[in-house]
N, C-alpha and C positions, 0 to 999 in steps of 0.2 A: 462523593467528591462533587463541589459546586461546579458552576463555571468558571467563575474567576481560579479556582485552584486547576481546573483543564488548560485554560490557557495559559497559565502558569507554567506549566508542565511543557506546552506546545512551544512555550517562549523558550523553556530552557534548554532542549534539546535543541532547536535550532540555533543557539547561542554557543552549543559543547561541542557539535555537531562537523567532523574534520568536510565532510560532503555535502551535498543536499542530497545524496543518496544514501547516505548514512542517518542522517535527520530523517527522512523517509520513511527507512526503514522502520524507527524508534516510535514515528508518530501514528504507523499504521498499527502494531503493536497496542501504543496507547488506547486508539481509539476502538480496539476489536475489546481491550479488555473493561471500557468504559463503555460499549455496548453489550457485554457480554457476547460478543460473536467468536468462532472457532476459525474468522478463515476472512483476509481480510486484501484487495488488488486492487491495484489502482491503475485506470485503462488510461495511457497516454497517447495522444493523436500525435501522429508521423505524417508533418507539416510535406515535409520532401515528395514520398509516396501517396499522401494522401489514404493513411490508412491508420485504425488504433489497434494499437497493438495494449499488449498485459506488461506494466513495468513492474515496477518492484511492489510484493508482495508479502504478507504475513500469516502463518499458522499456526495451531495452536500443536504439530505434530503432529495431528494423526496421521497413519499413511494415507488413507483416503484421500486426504485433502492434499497432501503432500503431493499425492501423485495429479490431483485436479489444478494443482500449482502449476506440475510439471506441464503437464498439458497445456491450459491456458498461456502461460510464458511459450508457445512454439505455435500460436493464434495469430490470425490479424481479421478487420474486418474491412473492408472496404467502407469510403466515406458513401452516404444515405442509406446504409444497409440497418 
């Protein structure tokens, strides 16, 4: 798949997409199976607290990683750490 068919793909789910954490979801997906990766989080910064936390995230089902989900989502790091 080129690039233009990637963000293709990125435009469309964003467009079908009832959330942006639903869209999210779908583009994390896309992009773990467009790198061939098994396991795919995206850290968002918690403006208020000033800390980043693990938002929404993608696997490929193993439990390993499943349970590395589960883990990471009950993280945070402190800002300059």
């Amino acid at each position: 798949m080129g690039l233009l068919e990637r963000e293709s793909e990125i435009v469309r789910v964003l467009a079908e997409a009832a959330t942006v954490d639903d869209a999210t979801q779908e583009i994390l997906a896309a992009l773990a199976a467009w790198g061939r990766w098994d396991l795919a989080l995206l850290w968002v910064p918690d403006e208020v607290l000033g800390l980043l936390r693990c938002g929404p995230s993608w696997s490929s089902g193993d439990p390993a990683l499943v349970e590395f989900q589960n883990v990471s989502s009950r993280l945070t790091f402190a800002r300059d750490v």
